[in-house]
C-alpha positions as CSV (number, residue, x, y, z in Angstrom):
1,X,100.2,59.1,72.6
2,X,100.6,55.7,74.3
3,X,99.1,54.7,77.5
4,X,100.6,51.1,79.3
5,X,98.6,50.4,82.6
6,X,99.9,47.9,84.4
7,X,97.5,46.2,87.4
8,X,98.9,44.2,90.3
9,X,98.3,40.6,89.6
10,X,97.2,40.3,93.1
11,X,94.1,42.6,92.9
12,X,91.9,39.8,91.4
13,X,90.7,41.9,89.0
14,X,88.6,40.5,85.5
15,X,89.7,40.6,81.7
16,X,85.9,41.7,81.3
17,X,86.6,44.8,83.7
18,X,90.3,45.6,82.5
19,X,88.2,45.7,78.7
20,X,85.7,47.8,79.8
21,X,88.3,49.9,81.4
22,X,90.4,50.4,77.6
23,X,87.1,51.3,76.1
24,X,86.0,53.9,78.9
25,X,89.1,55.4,78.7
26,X,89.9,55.4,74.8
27,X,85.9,57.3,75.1
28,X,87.2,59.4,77.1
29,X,90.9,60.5,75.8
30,X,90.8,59.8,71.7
31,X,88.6,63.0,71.5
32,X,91.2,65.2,72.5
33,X,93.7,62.9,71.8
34,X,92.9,61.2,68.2
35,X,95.9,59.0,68.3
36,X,95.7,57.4,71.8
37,X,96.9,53.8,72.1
38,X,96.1,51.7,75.5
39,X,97.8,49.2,77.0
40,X,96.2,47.5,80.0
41,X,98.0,44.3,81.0
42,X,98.2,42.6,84.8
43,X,101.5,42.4,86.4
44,X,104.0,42.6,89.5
45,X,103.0,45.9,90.2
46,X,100.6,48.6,89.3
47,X,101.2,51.5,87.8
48,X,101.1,54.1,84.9
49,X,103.4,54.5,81.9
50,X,102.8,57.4,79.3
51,X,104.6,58.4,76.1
52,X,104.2,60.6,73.3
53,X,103.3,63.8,75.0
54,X,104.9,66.4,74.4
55,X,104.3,68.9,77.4
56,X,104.1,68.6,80.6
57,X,100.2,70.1,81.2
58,X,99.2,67.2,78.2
59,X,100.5,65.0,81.1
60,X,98.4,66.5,83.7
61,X,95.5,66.2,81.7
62,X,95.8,63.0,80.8
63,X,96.4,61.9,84.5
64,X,93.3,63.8,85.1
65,X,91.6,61.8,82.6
66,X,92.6,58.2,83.8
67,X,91.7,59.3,87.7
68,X,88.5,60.6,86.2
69,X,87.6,57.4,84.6
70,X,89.1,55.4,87.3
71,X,87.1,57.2,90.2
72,X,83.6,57.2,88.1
73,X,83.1,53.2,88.6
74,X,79.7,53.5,86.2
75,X,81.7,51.7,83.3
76,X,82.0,48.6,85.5
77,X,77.9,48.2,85.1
């Protein structure tokens, strides 16, 4: 599976938080998912891009995952 997560440019946000961001969320989706690749980059927009899944409830949970991680700020300390 392949995540690409793109961040608005604009949102001012750190290389140091968008890396502790890949490894929160690879600790959180390569146990279920052992061949998880992340993408985080900054662009024009923001937004979420997955491939490689072959159902639509592996979607779901993966979503579930990423507002999980996103929500739960304590990988940002």
């Amino acid at each position: 599976m392949r995540v690409e997560i793109m961040i608005d440019k604009e949102q001012k946000i750190s290389q140091t938080t968008l890396d502790a961001l890949e490894a929160e969320l690879l600790k959180n989706l390569l146990p279920q998912y052992p061949s998880t690749a992340i993408r985080i980059r900054k662009g024009g927009a923001t937004g979420v891009e997955l491939s490689g899944l072959r159902q639509d409830e592996e979607r779901k949970n993966v979503m579930s995952i990423l507002q999980q991680v996103w929500e739960d700020d304590s990988w940002q300390h």
